[in-house]
N, CA, C, O and CB atoms as a CASP TS submission, in Angstrom:
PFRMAT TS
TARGET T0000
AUTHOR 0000-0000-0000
METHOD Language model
MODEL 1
PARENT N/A
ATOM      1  N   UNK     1      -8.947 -42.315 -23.022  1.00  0.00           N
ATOM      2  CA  UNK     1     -10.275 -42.420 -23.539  1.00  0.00           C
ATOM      3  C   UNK     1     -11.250 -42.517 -22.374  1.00  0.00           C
ATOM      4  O   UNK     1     -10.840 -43.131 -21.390  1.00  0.00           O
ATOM      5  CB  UNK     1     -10.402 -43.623 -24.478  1.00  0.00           C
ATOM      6  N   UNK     2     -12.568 -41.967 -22.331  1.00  0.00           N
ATOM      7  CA  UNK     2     -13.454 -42.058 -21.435  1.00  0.00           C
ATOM      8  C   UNK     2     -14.233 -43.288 -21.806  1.00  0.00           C
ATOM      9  O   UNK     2     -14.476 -43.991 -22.786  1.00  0.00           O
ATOM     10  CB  UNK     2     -14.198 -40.846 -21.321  1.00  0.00           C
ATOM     11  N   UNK     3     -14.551 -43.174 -20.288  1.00  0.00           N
ATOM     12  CA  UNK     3     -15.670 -44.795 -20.246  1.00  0.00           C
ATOM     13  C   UNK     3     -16.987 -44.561 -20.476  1.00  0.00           C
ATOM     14  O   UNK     3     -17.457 -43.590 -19.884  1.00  0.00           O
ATOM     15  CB  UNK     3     -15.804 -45.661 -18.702  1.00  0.00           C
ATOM     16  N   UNK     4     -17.837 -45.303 -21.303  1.00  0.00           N
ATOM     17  CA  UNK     4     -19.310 -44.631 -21.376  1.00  0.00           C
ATOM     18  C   UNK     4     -19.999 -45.962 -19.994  1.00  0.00           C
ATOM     19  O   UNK     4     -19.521 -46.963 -19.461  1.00  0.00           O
ATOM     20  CB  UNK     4     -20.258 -44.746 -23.577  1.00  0.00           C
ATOM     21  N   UNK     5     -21.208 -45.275 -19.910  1.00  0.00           N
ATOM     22  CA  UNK     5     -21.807 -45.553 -18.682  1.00  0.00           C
ATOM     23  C   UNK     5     -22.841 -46.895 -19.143  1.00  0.00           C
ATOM     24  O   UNK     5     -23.694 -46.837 -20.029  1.00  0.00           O
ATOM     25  CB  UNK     5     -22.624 -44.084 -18.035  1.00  0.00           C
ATOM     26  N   UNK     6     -22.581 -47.868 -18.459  1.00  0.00           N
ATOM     27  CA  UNK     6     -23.336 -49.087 -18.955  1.00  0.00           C
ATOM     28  C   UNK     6     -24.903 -48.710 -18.902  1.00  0.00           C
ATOM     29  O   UNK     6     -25.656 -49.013 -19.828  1.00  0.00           O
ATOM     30  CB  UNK     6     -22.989 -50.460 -17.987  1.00  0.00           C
ATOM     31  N   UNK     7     -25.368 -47.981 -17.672  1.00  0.00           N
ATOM     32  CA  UNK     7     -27.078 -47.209 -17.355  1.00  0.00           C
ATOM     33  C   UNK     7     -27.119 -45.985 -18.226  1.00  0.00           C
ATOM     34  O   UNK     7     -26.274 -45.165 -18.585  1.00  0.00           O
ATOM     35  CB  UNK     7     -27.409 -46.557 -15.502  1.00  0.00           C
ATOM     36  N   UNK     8     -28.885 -46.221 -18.516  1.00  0.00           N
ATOM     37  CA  UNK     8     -29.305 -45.046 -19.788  1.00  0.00           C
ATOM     38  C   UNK     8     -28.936 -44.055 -18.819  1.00  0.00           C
ATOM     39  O   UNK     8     -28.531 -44.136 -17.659  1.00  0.00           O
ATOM     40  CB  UNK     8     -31.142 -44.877 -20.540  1.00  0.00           C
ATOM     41  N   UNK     9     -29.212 -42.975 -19.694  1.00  0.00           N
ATOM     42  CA  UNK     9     -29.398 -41.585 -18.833  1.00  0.00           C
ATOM     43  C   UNK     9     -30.874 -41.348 -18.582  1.00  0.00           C
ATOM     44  O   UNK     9     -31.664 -41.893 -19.353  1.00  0.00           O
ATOM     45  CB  UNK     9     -28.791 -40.211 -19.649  1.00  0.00           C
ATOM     46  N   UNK    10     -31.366 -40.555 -17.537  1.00  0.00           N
ATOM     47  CA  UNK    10     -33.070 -40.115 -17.800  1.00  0.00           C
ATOM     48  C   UNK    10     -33.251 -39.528 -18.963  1.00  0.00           C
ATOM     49  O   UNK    10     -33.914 -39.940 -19.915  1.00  0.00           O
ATOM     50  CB  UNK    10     -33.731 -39.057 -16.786  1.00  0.00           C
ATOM     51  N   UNK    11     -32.309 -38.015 -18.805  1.00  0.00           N
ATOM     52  CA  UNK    11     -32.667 -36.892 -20.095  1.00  0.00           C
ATOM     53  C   UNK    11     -33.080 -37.496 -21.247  1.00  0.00           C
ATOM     54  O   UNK    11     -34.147 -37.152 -21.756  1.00  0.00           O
ATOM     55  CB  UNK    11     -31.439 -35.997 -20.600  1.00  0.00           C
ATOM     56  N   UNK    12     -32.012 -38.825 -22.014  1.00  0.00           N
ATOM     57  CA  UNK    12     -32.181 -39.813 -23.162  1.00  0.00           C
ATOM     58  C   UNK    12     -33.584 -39.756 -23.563  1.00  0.00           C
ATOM     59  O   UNK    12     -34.396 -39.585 -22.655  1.00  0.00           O
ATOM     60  CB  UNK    12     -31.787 -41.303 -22.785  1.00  0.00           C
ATOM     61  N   UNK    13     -34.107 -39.893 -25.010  1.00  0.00           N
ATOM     62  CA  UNK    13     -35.119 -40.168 -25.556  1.00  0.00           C
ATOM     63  C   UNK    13     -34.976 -41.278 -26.356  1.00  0.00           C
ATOM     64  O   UNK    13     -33.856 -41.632 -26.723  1.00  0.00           O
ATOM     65  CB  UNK    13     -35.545 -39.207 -26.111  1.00  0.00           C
ATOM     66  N   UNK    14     -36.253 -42.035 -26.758  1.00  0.00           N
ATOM     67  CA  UNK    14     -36.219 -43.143 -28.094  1.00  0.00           C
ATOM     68  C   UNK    14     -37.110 -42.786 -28.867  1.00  0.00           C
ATOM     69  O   UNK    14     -38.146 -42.253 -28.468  1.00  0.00           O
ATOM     70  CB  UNK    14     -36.495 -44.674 -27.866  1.00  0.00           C
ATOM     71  N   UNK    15     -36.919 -42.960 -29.771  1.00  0.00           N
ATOM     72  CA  UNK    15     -38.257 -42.071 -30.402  1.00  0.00           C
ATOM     73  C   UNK    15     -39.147 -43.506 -31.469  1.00  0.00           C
ATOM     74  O   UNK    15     -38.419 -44.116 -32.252  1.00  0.00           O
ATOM     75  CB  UNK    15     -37.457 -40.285 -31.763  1.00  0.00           C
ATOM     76  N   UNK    16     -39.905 -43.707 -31.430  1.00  0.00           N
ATOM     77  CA  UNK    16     -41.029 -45.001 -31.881  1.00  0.00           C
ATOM     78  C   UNK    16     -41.797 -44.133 -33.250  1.00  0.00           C
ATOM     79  O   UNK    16     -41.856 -42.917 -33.434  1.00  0.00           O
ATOM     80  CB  UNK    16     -42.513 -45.511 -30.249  1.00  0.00           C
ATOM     81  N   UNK    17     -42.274 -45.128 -33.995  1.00  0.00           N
ATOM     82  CA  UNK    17     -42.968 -44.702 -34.978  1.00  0.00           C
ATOM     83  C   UNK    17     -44.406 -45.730 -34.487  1.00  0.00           C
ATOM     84  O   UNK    17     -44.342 -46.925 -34.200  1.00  0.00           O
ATOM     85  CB  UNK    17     -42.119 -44.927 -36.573  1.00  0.00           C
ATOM     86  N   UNK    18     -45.466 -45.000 -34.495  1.00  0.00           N
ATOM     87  CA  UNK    18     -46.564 -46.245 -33.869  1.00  0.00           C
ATOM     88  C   UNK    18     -47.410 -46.250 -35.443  1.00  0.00           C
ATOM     89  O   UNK    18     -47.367 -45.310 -36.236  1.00  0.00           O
ATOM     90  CB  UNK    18     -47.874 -45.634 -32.053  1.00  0.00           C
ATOM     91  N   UNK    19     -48.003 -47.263 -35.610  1.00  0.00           N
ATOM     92  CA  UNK    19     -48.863 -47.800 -36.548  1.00  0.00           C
ATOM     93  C   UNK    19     -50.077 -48.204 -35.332  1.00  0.00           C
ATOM     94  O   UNK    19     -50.066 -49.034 -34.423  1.00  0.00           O
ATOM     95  CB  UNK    19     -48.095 -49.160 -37.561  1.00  0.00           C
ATOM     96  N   UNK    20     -50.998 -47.306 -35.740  1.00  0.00           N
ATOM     97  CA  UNK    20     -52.543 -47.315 -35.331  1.00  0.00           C
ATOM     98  C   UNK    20     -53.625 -48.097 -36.221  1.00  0.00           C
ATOM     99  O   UNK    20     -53.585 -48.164 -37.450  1.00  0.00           O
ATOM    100  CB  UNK    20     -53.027 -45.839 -35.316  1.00  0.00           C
ATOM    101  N   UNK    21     -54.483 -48.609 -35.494  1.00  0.00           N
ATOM    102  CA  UNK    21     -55.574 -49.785 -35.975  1.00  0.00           C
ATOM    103  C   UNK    21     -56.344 -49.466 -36.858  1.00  0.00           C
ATOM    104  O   UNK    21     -56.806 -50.155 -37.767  1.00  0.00           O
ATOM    105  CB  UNK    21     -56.471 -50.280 -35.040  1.00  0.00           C
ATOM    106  N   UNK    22     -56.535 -48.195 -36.562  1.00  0.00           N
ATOM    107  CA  UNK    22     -56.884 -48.043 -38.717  1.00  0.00           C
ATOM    108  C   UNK    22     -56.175 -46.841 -39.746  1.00  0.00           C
ATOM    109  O   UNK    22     -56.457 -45.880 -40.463  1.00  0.00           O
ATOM    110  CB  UNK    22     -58.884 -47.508 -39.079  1.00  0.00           C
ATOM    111  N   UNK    23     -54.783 -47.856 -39.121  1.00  0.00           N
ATOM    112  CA  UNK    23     -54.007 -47.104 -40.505  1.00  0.00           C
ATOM    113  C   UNK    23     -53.491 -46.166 -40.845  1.00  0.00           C
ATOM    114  O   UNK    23     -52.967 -45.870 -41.919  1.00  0.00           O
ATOM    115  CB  UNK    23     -54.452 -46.921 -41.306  1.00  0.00           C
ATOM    116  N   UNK    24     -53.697 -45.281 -39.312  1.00  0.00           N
ATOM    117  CA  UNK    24     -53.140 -44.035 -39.509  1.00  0.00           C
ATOM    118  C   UNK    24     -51.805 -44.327 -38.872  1.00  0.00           C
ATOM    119  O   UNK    24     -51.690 -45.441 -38.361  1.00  0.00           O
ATOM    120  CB  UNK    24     -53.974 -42.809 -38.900  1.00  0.00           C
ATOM    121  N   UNK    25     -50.847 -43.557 -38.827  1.00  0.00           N
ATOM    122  CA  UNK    25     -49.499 -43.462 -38.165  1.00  0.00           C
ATOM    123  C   UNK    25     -48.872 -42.264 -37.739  1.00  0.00           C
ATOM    124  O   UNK    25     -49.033 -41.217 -38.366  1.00  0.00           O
ATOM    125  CB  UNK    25     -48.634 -43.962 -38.927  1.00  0.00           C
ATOM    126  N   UNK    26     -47.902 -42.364 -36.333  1.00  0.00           N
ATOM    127  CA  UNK    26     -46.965 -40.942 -36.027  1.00  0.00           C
ATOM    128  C   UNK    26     -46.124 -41.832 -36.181  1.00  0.00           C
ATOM    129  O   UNK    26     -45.931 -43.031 -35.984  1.00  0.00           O
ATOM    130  CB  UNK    26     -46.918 -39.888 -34.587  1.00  0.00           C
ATOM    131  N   UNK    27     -45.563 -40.721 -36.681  1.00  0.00           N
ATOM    132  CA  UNK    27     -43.432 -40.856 -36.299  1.00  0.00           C
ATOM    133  C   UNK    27     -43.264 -40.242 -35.185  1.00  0.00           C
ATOM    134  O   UNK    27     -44.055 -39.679 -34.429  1.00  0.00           O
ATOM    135  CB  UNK    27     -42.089 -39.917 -37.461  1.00  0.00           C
ATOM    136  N   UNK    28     -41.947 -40.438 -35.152  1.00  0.00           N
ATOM    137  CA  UNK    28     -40.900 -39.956 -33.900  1.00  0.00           C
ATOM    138  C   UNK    28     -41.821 -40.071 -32.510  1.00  0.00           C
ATOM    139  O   UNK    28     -41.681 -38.959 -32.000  1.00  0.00           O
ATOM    140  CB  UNK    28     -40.282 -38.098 -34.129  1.00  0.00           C
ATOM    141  N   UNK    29     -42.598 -40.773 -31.735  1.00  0.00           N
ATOM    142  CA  UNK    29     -43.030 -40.516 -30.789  1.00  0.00           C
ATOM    143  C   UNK    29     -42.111 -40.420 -29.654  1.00  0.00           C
ATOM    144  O   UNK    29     -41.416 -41.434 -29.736  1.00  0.00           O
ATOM    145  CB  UNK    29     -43.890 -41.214 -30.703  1.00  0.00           C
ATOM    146  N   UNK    30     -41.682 -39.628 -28.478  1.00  0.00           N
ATOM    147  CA  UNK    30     -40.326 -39.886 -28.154  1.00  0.00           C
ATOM    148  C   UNK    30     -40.809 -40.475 -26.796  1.00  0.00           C
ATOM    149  O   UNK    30     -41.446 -39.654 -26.136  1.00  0.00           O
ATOM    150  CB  UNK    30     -39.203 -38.550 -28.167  1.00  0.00           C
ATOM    151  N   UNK    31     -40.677 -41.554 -26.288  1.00  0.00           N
ATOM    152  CA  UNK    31     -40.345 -42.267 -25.038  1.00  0.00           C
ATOM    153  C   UNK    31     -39.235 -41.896 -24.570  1.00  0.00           C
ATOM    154  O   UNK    31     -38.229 -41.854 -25.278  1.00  0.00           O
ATOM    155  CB  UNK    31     -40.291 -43.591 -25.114  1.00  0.00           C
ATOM    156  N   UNK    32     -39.240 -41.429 -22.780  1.00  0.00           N
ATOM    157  CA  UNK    32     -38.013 -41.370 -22.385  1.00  0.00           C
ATOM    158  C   UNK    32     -37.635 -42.442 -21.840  1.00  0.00           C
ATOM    159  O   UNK    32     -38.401 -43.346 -21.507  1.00  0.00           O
ATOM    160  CB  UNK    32     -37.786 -40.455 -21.676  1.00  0.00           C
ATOM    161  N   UNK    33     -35.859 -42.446 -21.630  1.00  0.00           N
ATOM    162  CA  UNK    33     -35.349 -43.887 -21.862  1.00  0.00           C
ATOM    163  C   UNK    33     -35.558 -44.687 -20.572  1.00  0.00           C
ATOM    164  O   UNK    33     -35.571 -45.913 -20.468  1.00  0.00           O
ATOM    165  CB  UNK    33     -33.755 -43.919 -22.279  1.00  0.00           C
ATOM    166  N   UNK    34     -35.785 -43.385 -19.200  1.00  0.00           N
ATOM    167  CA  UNK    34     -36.085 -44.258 -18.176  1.00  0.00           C
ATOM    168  C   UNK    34     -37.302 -45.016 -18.518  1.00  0.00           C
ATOM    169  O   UNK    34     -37.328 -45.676 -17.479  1.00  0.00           O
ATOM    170  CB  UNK    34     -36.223 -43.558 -16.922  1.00  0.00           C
ATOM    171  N   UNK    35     -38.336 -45.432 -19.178  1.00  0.00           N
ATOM    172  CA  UNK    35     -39.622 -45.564 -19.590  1.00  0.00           C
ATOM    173  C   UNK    35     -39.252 -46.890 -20.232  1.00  0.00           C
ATOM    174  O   UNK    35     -40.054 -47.822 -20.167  1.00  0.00           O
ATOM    175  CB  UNK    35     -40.285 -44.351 -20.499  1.00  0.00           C
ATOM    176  N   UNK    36     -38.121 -47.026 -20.828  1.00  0.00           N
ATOM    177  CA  UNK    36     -38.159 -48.208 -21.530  1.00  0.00           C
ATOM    178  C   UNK    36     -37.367 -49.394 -20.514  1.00  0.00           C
ATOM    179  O   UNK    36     -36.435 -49.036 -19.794  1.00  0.00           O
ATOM    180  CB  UNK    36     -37.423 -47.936 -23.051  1.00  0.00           C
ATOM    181  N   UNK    37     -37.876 -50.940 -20.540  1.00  0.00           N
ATOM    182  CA  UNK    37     -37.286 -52.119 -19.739  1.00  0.00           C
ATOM    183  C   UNK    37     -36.183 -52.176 -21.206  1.00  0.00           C
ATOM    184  O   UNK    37     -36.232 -51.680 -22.332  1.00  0.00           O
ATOM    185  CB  UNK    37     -38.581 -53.777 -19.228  1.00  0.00           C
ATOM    186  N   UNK    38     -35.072 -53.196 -20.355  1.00  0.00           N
ATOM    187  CA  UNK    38     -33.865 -53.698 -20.448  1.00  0.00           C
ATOM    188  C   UNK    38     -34.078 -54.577 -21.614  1.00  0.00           C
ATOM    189  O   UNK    38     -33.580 -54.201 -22.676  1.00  0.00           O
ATOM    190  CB  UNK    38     -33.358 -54.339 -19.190  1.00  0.00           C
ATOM    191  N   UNK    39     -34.810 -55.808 -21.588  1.00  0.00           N
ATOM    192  CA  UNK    39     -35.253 -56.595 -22.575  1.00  0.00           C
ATOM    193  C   UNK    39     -36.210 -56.334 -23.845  1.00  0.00           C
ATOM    194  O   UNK    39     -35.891 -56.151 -25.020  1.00  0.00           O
ATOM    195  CB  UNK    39     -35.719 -57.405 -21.943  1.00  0.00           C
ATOM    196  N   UNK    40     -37.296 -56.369 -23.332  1.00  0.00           N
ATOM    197  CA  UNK    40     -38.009 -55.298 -24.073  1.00  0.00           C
ATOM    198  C   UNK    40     -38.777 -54.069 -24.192  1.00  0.00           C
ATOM    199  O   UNK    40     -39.982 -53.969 -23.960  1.00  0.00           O
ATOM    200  CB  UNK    40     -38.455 -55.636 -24.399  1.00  0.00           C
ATOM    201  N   UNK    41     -37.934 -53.072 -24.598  1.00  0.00           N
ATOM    202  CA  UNK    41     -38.280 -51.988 -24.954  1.00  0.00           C
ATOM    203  C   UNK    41     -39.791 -51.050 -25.118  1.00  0.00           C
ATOM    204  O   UNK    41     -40.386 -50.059 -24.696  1.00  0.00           O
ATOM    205  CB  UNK    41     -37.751 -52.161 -25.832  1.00  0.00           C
ATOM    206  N   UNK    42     -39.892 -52.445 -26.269  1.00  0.00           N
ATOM    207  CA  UNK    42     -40.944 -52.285 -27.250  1.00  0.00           C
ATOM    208  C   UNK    42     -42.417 -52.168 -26.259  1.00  0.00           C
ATOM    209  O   UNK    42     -43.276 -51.406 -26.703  1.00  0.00           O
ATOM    210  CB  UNK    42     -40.904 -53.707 -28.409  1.00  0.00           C
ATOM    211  N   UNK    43     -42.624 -52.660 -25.371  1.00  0.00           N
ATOM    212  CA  UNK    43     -43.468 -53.249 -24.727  1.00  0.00           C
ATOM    213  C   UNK    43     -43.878 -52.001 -23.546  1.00  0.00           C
ATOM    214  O   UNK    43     -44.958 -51.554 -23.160  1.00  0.00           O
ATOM    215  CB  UNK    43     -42.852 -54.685 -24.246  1.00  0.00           C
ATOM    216  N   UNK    44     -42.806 -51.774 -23.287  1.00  0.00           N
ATOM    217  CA  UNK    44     -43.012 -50.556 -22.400  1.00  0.00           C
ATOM    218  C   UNK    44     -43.394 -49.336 -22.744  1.00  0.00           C
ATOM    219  O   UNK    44     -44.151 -48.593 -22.120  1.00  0.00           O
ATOM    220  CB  UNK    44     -42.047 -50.285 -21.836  1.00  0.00           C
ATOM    221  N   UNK    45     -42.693 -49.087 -24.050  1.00  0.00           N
ATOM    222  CA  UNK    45     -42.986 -47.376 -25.006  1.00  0.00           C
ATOM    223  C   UNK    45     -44.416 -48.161 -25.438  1.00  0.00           C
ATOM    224  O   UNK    45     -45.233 -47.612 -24.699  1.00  0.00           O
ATOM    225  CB  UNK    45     -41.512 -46.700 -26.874  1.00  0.00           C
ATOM    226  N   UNK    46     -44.873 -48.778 -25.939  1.00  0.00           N
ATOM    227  CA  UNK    46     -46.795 -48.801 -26.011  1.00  0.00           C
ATOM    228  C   UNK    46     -47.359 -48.736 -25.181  1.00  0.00           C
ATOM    229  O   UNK    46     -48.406 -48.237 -25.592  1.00  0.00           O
ATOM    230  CB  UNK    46     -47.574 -49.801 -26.420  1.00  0.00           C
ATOM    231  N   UNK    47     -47.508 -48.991 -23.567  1.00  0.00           N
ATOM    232  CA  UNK    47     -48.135 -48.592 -22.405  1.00  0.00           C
ATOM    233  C   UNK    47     -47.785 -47.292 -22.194  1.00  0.00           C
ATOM    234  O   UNK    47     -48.635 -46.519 -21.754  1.00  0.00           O
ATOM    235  CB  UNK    47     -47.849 -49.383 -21.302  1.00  0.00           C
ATOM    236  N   UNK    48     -46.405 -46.825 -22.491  1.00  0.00           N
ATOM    237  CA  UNK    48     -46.079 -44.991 -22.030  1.00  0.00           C
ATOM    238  C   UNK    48     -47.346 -44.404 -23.396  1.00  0.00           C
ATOM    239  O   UNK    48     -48.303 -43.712 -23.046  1.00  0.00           O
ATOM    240  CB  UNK    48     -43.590 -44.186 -22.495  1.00  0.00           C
ATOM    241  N   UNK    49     -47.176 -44.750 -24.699  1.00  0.00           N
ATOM    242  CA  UNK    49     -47.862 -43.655 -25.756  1.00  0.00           C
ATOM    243  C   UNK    49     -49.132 -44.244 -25.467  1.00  0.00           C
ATOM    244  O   UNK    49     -49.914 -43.429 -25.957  1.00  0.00           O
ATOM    245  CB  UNK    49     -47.387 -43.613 -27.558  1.00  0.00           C
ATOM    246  N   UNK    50     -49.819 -45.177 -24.961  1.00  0.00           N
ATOM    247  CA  UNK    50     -51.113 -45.431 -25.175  1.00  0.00           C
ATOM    248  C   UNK    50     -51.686 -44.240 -24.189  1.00  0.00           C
ATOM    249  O   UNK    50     -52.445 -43.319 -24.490  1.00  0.00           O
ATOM    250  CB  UNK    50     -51.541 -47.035 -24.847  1.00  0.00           C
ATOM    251  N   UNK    51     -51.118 -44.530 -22.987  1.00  0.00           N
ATOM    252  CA  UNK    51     -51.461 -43.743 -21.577  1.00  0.00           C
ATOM    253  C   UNK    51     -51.415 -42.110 -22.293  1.00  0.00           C
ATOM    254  O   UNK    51     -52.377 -41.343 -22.307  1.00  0.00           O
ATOM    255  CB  UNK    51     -50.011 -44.074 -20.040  1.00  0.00           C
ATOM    256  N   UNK    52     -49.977 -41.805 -22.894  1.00  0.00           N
ATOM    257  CA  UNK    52     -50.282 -40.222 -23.423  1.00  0.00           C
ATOM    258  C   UNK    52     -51.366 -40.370 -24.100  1.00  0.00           C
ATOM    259  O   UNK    52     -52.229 -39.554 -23.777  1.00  0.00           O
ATOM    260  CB  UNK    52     -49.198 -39.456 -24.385  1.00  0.00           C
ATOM    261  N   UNK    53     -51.765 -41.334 -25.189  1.00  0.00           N
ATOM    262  CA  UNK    53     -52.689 -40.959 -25.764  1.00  0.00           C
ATOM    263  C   UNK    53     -53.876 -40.911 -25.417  1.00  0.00           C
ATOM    264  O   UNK    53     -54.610 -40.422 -26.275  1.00  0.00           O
ATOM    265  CB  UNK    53     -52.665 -41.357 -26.513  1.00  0.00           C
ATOM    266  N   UNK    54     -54.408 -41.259 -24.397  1.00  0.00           N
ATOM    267  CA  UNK    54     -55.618 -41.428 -23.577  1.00  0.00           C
ATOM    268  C   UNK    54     -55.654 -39.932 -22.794  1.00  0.00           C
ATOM    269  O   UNK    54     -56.728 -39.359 -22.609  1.00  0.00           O
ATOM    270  CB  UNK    54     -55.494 -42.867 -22.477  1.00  0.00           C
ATOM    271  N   UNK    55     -54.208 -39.290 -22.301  1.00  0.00           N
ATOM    272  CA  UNK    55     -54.275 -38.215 -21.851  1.00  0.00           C
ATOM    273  C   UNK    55     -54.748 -37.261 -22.662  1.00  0.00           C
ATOM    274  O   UNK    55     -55.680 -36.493 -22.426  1.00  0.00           O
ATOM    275  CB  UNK    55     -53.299 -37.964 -21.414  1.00  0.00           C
ATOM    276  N   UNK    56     -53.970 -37.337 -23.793  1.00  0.00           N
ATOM    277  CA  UNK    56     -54.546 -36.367 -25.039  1.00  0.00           C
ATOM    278  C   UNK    56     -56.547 -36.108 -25.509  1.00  0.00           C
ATOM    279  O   UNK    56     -57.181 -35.067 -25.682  1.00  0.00           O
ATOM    280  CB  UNK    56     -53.712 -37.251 -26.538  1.00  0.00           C
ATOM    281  N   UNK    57     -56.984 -37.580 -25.574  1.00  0.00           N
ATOM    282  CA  UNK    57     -58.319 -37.562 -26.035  1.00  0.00           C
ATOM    283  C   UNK    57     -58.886 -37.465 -24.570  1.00  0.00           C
ATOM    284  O   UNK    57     -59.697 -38.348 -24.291  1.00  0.00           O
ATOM    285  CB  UNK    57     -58.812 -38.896 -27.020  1.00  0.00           C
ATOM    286  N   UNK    58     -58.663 -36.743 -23.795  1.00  0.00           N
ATOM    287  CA  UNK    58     -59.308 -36.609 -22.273  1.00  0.00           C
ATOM    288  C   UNK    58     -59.922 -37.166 -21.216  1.00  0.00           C
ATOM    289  O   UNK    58     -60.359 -36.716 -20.157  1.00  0.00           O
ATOM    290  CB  UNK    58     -59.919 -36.085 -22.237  1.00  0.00           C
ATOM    291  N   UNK    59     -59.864 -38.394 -21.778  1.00  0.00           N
ATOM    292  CA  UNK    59     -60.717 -39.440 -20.419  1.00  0.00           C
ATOM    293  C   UNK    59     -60.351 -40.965 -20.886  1.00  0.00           C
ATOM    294  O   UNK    59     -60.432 -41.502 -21.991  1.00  0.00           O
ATOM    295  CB  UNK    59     -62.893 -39.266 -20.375  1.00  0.00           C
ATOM    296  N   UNK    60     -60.073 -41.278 -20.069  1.00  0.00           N
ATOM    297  CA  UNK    60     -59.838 -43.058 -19.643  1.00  0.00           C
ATOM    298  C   UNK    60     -61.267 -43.536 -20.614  1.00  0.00           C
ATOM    299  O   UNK    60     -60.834 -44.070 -21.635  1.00  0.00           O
ATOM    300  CB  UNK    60     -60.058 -43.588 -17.329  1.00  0.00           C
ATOM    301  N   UNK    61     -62.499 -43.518 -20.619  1.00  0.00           N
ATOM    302  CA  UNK    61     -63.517 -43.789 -21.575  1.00  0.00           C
ATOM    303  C   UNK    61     -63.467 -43.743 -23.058  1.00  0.00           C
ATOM    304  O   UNK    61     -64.226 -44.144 -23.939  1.00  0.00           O
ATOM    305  CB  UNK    61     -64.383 -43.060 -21.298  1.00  0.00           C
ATOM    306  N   UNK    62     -62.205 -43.057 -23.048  1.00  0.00           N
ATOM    307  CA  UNK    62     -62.429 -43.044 -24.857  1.00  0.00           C
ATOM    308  C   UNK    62     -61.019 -43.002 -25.351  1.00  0.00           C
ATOM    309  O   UNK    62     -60.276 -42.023 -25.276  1.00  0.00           O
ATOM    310  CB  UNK    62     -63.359 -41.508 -25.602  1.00  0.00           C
ATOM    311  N   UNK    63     -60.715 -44.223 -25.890  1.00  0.00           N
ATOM    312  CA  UNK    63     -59.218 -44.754 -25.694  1.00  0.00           C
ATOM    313  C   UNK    63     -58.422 -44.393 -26.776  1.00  0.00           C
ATOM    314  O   UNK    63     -57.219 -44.623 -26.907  1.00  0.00           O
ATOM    315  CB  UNK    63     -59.091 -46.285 -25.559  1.00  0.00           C
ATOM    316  N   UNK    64     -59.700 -43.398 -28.091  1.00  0.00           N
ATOM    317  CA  UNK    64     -58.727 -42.642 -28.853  1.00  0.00           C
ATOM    318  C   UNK    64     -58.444 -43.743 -30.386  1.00  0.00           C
ATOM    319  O   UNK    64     -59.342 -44.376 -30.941  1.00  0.00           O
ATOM    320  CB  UNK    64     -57.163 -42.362 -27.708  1.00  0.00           C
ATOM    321  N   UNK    65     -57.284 -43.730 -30.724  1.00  0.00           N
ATOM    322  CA  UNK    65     -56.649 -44.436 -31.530  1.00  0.00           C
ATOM    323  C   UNK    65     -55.353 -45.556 -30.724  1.00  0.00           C
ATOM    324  O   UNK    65     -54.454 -45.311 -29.920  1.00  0.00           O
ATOM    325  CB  UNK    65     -56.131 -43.325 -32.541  1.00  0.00           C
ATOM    326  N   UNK    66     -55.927 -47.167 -31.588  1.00  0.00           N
ATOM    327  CA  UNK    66     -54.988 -48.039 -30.713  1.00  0.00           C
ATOM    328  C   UNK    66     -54.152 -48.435 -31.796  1.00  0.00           C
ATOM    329  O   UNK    66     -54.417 -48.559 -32.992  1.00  0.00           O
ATOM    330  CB  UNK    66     -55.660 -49.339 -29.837  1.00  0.00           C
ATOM    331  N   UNK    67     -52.701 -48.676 -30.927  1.00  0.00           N
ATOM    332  CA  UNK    67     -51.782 -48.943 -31.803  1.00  0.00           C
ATOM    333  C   UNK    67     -52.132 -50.385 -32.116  1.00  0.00           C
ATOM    334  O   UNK    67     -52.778 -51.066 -31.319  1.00  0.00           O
ATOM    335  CB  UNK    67     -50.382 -48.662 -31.305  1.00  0.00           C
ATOM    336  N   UNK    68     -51.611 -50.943 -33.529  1.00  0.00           N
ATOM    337  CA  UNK    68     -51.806 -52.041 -33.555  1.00  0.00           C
ATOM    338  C   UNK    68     -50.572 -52.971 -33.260  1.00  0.00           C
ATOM    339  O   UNK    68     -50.650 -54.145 -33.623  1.00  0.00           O
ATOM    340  CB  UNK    68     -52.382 -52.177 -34.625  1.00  0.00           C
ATOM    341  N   UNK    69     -49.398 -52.507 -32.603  1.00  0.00           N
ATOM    342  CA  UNK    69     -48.563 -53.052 -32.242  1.00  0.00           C
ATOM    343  C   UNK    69     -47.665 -53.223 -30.787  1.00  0.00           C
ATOM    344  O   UNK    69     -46.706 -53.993 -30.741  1.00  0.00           O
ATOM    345  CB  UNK    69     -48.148 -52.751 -33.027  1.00  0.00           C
TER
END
């Protein structure tokens, strides 16, 4: 039997469902796994999708839609 590897892989994805502050929501947002900490996860994939999402609405000034979580 092979051994699996205690470290993520990079390629790996997680994929998050975010709930936004008024109510709207995505699924599957995919964080890659280097992106996520050891403990919590959670904490890290909302600074990675906030940052995309700030990339998306085009400027650091307009912060778009915030997750509420």
């Amino acid at each position: 039997m092979g051994r699996r590897s205690a470290g993520r892989r990079v390629e790996e994805f997680v994929l998050f469902d975010v709930l936004y502050e008024d109510g709207s929501r995505t699924s599957n947002r995919k964080v890659p796994g280097s992106e996520l900490g050891v403990i919590d996860g959670d904490l890290f994939a909302k600074t990675y999708i906030e940052a995309l999402d700030r990339q998306i609405a085009g400027s650091p000034e307009n912060p778009g839609l915030r997750s509420s979580r």
